[in-house]
Each structure stands twice: as structure tokens, then as C-alpha cells.
C-alpha positions as protocol buffer text, in pm:
chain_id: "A"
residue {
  index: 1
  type: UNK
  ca { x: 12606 y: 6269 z: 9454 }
}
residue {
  index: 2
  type: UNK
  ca { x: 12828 y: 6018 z: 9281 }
}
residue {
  index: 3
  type: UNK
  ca { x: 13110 y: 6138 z: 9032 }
}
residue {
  index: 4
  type: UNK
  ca { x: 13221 y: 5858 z: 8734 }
}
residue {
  index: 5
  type: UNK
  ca { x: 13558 y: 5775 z: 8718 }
}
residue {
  index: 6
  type: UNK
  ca { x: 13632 y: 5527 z: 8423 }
}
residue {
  index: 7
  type: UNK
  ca { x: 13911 y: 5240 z: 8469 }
}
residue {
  index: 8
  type: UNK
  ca { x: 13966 y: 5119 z: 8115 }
}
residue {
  index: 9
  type: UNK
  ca { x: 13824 y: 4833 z: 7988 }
}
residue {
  index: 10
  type: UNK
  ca { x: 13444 y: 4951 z: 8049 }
}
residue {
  index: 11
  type: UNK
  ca { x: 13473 y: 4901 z: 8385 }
}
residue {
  index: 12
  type: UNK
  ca { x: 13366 y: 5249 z: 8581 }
}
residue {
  index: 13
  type: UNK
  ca { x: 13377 y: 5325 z: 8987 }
}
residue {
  index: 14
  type: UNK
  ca { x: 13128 y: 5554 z: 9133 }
}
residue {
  index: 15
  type: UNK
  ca { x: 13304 y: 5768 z: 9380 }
}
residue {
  index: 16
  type: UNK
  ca { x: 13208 y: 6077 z: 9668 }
}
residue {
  index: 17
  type: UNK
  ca { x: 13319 y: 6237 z: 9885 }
}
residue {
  index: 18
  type: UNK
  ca { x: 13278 y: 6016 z: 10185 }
}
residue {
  index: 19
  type: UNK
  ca { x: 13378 y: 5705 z: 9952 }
}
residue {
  index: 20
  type: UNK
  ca { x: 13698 y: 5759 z: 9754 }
}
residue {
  index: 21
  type: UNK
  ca { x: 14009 y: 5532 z: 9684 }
}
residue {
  index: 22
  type: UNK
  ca { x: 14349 y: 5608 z: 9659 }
}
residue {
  index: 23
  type: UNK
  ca { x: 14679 y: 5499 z: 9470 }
}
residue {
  index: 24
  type: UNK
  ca { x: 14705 y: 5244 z: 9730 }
}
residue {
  index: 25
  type: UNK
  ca { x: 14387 y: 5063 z: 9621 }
}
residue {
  index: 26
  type: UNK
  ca { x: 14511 y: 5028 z: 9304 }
}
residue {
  index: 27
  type: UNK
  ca { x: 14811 y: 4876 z: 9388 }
}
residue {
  index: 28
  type: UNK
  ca { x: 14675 y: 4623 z: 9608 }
}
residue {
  index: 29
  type: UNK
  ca { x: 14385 y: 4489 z: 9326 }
}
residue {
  index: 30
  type: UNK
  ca { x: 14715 y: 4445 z: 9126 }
}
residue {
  index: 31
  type: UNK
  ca { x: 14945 y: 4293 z: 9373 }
}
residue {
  index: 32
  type: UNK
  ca { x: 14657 y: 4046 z: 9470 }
}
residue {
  index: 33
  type: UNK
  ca { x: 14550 y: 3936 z: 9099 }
}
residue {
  index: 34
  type: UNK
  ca { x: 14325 y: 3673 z: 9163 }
}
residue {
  index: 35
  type: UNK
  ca { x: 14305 y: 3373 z: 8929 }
}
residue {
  index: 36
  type: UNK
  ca { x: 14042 y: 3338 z: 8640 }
}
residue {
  index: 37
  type: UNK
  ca { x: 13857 y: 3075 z: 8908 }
}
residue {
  index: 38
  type: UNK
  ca { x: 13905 y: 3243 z: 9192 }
}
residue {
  index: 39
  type: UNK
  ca { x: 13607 y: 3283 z: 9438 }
}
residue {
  index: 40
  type: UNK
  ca { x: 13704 y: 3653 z: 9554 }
}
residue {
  index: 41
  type: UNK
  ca { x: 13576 y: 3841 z: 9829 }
}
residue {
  index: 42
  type: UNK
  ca { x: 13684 y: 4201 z: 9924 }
}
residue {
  index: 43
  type: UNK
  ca { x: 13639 y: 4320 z: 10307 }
}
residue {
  index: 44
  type: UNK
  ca { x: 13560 y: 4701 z: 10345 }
}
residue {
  index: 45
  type: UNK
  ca { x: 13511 y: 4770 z: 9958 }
}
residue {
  index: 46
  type: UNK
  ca { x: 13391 y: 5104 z: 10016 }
}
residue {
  index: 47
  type: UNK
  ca { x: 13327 y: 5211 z: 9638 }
}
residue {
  index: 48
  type: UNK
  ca { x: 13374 y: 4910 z: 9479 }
}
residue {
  index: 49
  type: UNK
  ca { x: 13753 y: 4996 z: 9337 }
}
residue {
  index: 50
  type: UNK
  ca { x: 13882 y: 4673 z: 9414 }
}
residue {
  index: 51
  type: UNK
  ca { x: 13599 y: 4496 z: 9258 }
}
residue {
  index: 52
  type: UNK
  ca { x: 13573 y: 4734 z: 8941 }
}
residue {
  index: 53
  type: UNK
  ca { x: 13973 y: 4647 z: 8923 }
}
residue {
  index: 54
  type: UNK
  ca { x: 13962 y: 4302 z: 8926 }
}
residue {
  index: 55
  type: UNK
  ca { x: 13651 y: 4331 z: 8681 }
}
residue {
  index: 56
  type: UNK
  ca { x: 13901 y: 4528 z: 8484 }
}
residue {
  index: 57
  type: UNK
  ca { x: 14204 y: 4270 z: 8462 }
}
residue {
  index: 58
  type: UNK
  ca { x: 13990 y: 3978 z: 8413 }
}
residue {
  index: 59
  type: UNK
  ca { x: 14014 y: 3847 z: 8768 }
}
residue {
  index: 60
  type: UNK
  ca { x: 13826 y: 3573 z: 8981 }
}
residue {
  index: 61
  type: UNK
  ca { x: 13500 y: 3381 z: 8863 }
}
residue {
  index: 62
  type: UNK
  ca { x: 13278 y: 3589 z: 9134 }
}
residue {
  index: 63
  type: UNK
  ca { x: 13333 y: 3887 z: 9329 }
}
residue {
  index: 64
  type: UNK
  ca { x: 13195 y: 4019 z: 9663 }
}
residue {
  index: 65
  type: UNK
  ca { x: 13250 y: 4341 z: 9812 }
}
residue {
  index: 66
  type: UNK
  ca { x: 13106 y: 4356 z: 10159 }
}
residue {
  index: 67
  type: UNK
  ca { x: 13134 y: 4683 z: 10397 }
}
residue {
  index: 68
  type: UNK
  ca { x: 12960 y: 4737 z: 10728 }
}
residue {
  index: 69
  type: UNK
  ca { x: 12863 y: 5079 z: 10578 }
}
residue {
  index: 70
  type: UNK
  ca { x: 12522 y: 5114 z: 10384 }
}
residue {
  index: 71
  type: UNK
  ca { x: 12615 y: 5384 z: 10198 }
}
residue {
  index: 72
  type: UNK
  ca { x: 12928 y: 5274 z: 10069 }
}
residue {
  index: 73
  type: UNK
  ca { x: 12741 y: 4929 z: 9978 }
}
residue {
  index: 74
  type: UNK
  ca { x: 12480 y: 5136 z: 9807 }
}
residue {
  index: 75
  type: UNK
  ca { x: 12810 y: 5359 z: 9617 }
}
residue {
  index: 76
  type: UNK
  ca { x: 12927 y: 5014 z: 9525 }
}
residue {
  index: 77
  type: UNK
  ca { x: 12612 y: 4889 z: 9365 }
}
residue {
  index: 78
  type: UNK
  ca { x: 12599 y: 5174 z: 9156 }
}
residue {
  index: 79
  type: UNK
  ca { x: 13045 y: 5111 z: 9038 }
}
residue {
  index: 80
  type: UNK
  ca { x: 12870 y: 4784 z: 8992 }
}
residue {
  index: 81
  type: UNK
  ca { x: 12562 y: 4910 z: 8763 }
}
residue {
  index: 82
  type: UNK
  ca { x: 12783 y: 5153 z: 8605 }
}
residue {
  index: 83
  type: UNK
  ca { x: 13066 y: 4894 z: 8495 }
}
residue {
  index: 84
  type: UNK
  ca { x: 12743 y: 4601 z: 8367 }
}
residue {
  index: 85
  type: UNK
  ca { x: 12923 y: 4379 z: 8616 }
}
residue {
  index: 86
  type: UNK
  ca { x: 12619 y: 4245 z: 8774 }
}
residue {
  index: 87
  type: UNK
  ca { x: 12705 y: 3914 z: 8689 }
}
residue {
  index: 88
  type: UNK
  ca { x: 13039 y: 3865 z: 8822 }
}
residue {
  index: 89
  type: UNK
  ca { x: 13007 y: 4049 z: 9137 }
}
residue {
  index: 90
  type: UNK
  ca { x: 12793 y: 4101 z: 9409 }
}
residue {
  index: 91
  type: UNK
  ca { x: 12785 y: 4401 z: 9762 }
}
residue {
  index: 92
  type: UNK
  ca { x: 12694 y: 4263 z: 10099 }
}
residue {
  index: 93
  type: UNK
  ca { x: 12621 y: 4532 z: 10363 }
}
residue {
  index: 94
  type: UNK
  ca { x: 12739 y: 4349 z: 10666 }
}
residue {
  index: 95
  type: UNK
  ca { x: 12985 y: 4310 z: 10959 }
}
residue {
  index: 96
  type: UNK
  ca { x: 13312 y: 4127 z: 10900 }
}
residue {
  index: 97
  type: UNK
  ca { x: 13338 y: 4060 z: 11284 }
}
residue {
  index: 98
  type: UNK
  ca { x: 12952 y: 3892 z: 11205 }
}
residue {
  index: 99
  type: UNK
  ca { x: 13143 y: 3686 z: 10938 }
}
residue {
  index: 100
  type: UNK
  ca { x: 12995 y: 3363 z: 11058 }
}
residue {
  index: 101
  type: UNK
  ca { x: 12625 y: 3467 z: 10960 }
}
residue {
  index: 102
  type: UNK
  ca { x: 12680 y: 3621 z: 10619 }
}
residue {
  index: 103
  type: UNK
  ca { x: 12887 y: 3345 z: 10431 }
}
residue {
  index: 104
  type: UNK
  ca { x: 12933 y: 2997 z: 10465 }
}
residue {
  index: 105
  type: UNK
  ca { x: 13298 y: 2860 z: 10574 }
}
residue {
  index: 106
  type: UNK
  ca { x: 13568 y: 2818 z: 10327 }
}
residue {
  index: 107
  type: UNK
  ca { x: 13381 y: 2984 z: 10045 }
}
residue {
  index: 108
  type: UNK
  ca { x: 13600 y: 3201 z: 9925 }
}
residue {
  index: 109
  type: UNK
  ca { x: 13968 y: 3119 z: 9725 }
}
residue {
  index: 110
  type: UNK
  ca { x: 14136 y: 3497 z: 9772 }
}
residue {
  index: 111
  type: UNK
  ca { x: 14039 y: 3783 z: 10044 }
}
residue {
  index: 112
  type: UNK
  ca { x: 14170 y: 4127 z: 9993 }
}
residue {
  index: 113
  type: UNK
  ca { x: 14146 y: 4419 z: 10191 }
}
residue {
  index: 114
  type: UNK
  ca { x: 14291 y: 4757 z: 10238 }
}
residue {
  index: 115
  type: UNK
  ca { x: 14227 y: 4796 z: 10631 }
}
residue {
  index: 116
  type: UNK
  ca { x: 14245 y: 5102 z: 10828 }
}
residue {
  index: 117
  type: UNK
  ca { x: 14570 y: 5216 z: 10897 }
}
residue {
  index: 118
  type: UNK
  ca { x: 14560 y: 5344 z: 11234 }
}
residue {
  index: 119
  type: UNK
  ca { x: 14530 y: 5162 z: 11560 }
}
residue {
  index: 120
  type: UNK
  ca { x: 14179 y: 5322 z: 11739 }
}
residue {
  index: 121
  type: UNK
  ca { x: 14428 y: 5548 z: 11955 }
}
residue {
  index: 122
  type: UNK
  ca { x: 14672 y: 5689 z: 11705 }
}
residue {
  index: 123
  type: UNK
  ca { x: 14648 y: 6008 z: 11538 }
}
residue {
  index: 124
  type: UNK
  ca { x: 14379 y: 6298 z: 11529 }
}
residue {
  index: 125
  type: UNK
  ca { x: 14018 y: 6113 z: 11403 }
}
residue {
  index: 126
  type: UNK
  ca { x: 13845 y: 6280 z: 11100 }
}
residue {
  index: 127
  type: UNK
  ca { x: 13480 y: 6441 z: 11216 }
}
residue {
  index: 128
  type: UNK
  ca { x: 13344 y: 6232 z: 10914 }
}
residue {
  index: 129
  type: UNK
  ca { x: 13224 y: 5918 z: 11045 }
}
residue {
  index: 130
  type: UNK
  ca { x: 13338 y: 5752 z: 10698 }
}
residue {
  index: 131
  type: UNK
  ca { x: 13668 y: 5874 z: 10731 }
}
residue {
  index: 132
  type: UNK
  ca { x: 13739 y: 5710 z: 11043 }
}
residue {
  index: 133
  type: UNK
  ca { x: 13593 y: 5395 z: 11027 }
}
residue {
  index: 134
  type: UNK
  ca { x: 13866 y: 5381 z: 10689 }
}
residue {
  index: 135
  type: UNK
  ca { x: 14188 y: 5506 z: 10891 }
}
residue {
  index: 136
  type: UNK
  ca { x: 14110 y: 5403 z: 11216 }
}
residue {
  index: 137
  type: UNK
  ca { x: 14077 y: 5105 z: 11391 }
}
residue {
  index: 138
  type: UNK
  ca { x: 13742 y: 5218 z: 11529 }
}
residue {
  index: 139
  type: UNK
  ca { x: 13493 y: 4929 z: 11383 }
}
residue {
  index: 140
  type: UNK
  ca { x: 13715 y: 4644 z: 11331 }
}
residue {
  index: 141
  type: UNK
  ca { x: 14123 y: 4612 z: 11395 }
}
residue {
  index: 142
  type: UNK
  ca { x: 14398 y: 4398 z: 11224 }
}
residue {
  index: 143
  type: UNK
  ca { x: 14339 y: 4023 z: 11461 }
}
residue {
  index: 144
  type: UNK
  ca { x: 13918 y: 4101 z: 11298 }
}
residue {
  index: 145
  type: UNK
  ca { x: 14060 y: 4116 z: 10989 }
}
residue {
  index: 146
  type: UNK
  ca { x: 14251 y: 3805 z: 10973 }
}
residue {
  index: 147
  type: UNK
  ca { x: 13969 y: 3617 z: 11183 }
}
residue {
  index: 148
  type: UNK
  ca { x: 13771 y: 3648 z: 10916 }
}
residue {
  index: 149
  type: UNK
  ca { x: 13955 y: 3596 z: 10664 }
}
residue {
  index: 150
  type: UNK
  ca { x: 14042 y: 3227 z: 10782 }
}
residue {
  index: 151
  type: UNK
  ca { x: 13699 y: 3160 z: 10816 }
}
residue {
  index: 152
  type: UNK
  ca { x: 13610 y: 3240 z: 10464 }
}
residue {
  index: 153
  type: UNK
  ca { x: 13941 y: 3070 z: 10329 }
}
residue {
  index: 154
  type: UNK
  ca { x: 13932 y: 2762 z: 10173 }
}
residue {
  index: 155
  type: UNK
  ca { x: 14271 y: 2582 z: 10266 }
}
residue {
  index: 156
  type: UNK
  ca { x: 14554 y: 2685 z: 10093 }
}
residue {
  index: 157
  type: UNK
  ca { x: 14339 y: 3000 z: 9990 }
}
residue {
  index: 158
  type: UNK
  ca { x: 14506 y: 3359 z: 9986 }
}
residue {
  index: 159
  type: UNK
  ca { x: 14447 y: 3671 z: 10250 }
}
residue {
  index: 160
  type: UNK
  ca { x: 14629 y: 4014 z: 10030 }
}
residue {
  index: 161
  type: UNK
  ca { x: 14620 y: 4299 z: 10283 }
}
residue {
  index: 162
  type: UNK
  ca { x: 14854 y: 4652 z: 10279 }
}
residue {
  index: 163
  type: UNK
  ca { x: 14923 y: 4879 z: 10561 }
}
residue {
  index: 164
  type: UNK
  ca { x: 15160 y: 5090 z: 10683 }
}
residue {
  index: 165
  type: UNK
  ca { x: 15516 y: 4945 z: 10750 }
}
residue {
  index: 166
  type: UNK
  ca { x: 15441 y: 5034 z: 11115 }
}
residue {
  index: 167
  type: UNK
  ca { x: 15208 y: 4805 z: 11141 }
}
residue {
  index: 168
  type: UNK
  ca { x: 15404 y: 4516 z: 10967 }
}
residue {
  index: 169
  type: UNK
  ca { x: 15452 y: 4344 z: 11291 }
}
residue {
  index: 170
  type: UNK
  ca { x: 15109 y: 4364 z: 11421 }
}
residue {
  index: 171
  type: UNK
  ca { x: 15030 y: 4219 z: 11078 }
}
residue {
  index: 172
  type: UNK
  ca { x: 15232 y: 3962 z: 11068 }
}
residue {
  index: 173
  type: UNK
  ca { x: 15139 y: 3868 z: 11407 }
}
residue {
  index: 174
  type: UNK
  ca { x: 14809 y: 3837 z: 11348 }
}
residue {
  index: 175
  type: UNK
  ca { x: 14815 y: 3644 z: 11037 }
}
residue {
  index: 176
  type: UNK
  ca { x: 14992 y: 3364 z: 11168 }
}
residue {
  index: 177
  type: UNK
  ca { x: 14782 y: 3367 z: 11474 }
}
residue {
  index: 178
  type: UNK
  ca { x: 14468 y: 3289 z: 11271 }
}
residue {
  index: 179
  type: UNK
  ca { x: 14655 y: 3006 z: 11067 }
}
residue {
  index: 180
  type: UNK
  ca { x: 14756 y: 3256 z: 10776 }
}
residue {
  index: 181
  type: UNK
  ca { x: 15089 y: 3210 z: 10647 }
}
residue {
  index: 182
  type: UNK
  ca { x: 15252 y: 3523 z: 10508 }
}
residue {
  index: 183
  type: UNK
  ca { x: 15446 y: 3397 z: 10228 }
}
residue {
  index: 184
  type: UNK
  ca { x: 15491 y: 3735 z: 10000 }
}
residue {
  index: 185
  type: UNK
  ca { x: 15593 y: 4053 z: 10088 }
}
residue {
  index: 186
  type: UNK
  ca { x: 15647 y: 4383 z: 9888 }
}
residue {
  index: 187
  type: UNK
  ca { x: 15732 y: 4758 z: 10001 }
}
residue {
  index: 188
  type: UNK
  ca { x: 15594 y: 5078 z: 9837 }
}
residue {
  index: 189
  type: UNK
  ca { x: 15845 y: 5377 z: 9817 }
}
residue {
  index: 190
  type: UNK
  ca { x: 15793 y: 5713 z: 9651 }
}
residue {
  index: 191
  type: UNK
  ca { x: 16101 y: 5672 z: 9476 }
}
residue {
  index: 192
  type: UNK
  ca { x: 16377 y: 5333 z: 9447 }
}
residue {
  index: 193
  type: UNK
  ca { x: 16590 y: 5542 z: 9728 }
}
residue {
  index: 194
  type: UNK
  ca { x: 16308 y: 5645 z: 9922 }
}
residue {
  index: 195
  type: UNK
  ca { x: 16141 y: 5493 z: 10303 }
}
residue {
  index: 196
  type: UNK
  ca { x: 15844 y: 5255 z: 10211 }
}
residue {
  index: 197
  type: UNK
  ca { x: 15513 y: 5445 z: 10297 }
}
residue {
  index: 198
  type: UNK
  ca { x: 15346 y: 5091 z: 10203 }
}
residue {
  index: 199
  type: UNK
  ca { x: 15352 y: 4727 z: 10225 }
}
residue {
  index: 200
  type: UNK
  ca { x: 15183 y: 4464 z: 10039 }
}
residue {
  index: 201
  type: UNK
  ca { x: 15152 y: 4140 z: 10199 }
}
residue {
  index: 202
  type: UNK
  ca { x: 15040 y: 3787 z: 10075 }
}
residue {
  index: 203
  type: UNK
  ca { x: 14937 y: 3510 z: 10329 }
}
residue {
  index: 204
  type: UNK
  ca { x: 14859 y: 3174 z: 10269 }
}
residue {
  index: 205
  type: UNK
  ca { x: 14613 y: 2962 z: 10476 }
}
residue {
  index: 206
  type: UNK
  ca { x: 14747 y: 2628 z: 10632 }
}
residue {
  index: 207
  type: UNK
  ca { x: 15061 y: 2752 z: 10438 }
}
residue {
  index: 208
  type: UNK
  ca { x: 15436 y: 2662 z: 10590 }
}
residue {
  index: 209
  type: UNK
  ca { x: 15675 y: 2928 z: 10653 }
}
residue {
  index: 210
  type: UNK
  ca { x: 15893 y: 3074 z: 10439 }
}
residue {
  index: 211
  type: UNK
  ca { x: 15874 y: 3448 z: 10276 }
}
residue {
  index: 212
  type: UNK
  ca { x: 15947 y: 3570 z: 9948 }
}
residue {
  index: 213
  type: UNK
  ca { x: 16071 y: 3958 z: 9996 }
}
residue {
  index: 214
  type: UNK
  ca { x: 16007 y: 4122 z: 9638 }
}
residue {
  index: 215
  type: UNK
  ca { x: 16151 y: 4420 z: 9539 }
}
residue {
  index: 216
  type: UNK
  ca { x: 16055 y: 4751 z: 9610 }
}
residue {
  index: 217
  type: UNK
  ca { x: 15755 y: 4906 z: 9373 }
}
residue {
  index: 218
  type: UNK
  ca { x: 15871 y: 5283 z: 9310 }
}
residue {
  index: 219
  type: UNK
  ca { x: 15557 y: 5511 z: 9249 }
}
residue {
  index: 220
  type: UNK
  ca { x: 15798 y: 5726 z: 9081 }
}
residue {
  index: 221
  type: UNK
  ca { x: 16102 y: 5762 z: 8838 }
}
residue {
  index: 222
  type: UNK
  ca { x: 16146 y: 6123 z: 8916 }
}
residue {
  index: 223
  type: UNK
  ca { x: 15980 y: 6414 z: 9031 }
}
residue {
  index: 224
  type: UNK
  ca { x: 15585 y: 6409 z: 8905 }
}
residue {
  index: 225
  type: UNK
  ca { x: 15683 y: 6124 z: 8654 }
}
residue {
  index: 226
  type: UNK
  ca { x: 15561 y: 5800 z: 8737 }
}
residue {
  index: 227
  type: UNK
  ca { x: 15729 y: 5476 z: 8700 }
}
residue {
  index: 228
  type: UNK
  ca { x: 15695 y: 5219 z: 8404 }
}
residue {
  index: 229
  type: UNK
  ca { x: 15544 y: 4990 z: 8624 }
}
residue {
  index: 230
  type: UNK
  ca { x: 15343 y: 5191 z: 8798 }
}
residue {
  index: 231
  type: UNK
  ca { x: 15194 y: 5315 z: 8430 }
}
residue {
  index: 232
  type: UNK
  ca { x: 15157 y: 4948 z: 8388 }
}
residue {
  index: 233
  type: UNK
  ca { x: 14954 y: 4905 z: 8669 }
}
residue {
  index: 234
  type: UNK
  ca { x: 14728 y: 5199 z: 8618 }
}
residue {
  index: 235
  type: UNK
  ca { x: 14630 y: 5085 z: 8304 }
}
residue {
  index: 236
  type: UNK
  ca { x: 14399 y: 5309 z: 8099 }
}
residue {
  index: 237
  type: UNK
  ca { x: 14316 y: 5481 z: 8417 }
}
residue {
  index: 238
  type: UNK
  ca { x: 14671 y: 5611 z: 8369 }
}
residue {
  index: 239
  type: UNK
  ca { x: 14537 y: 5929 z: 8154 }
}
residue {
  index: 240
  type: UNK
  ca { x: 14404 y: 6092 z: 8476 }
}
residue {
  index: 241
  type: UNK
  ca { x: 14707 y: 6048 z: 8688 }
}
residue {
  index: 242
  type: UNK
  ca { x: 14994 y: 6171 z: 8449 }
}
């Protein structure tokens, strides 16, 4: 059973409880913010929140959500219905490690996606099958992720991806070896003073090196009292989180 969350804007997300989204969602649709034109495709879209966020702000000329999960295609068809966005963005059930049979090479302008977390090894695994194949490294891992992205990435097209600092090597390391450039780079704290628990990253495809560092994005100004950007980025969605 589905539960309606509204965005702002008309745009709605369906979500359950096997396919949810987080703050960290949110922020990434934001930090990526596609152009106008943008071809747009989102790996692992689960619910459709990046999608129904990008729908929201006005972003890219098409969307497509693809997820190797039926059910969380058919969830995101129904964000989709819900938001009358059937014209600017479509849901693929499919494999991203089967990238080269579901889209054509260098179709896309941006790729975004908010990978699992945790290598296939690390931590306790949830018993829902949903729930690991979004933490864990269990169906696809970090070099899959950037694989296909360059494949679907036009040159000089964009790869937006978050993860645990942690992983910020690995990341790094395996953007560069598929020919993606990072070139942007924020951190996510709880508070200005506070350890990142995030990082946004930006990579550019053919790109040369050189990183921008931005500064850090503070969830918070003080205890339970979110930040003036982060109200910013929320949006009208902001009523539920205050």
C-alpha cells in the first residue's frame, strides 16, 4: 500500500515501506540540478523522489528513473501518475550492469544516483531484500555505477553521486577509472562544527582535473532547527520536516 507524500509544486511521491527516501535524496536532486535541456537519467530511483524533485524545480527536458527492482519501478509509476508527469519522465525496470541493452550510448546529459552505501561485506544486512539491495553493495557496487554512467554520458555530460565520506576514495577512484572527472565536491554535516555524515560529488566526463571543494551544507542551525538553506532546499516539502 502506497502512502502520498506531496513535494510542492504538484509534484507528489508515492512511498512504502520497502521504498522510502531520505533527507539525503533530497539533497542530492538539489545538488545535481540538471539544466532545463538536460537529458536526465536516475540509476536506482526506487520511488521516484529524484524524479518527482527534479519535476518539482523545473529540471531536465526528460527524465528516466530505472531500478533493477519491479516493485519499486511499479512505486515509481504511480509518484509518476500521481505528480501528471507522464510526459517528462519515464521508469525502466532494468539492470544498470545490463546498461548496454536498455539505452543507446551517450544518451543521456546528467546521471544521478544515490548508491548503496555499504561495500557487500560491511555491516549487519537488513532481512528485507529491498533494504539491502539500497545499503549494500549486494546487486551492483561503486566501479558498476560509474561503468554505466560513462556509457550513457554524452561527452562532457555530468555523473552526481553521494555516499558516505568513507567511501570517498573508492569513489573517486572509480570515477576517474571510467573517464569521469570529479570536478565538484561538497560535505554534509549535522551542524557547521560537526564530522560530514555525507558527500556530494560532481564528475565530469572527458573532463580535466581540477576540483572545486564547496563549503560544508549544515542540516542544522541548532538543535531540531534546520538551516536556511536547508529550508531552501526542502521547498514546500519543508512543512513536514519542521
Amino acid at each position: 500500500m502506497y502512502r502520498k507524500e506531496y513535494l510542492g509544486s504538484g509534484c507528489c511521491v508515492a512511498v512504502s515501506d520497502e521504498h522510502g527516501f531520505g533527507t539525503d535524496a533530497v539533497i542530492l536532486a538539489d545538488f545535481a540540478s540538471p539544466g532545463k535541456k538536460d537529458r536526465v537519467c536516475d540509476m536506482g530511483t526506487g520511488c521516484g523522489i529524484i524524479p518527482m524533485l527534479l519535476v518539482r524545480s523545473g529540471c531536465g527536458r526528460h527524465i528516466t528513473g530505472i531500478d533493477i527492482q519491479e516493485n519499486a519501478c511499479l512505486q515509481a509509476k504511480e509518484s509518476v501518475i500521481l505528480s501528471k508527469a507522464e510526459d517528462k519522465v519515464s521508469i525502466v525496470h532494468g539492470d544498470i550492469k545490463n546498461i548496454k541493452n536498455i539505452f543507446e550510448h551517450a544518451s543521456f546529459d546528467t546521471v544521478i544516483m544515490n548508491p548503496p552505501y555499504k561495500s557487500d561485506g560491511d555491516g549487519i544486512k537488513s532481512r528485507e531484500k529491498s533494504a539491502q539491495i539500497a545499503r549494500h553493495e549486494t546487486m551492483c557496487n561503486i566501479d558498476d555505477v560509474c561503468k554505466a554512467a560513462s556509457y550513457l554520458l554524452n561527452f562532457s555530460g555530468k555523473l552526481c553521486l553521494c555516499g558516505r565520506p568513507e567511501r570517498l576514495v573508492d569513489t573517486i577512484t572509480s570515477m576517474r577509472t571510467a573517464g569521469i572527472e570529479p570536478k565538484r565536491l561538497r560535505f554534509v554535516s549535522k551542524f557547521i562544527n560537526t564530522k560530514p555524515w555525507l558527500f556530494l560529488i560532481e564528475g565530469k566526463k572527458g573532463g580535466k582535473p581540477f576540483m572545486n571543494v564547496e563549503s560544508v551544507l549544515a542540516i542544522y542551525s541548532s538543535e531540531g532547527v534546520f538551516s536556511d538553506e536547508m529550508l531552501s532546499i526542502y521547498g514546500e516539502y519543508k512543512e513536514n520536516h519542521r
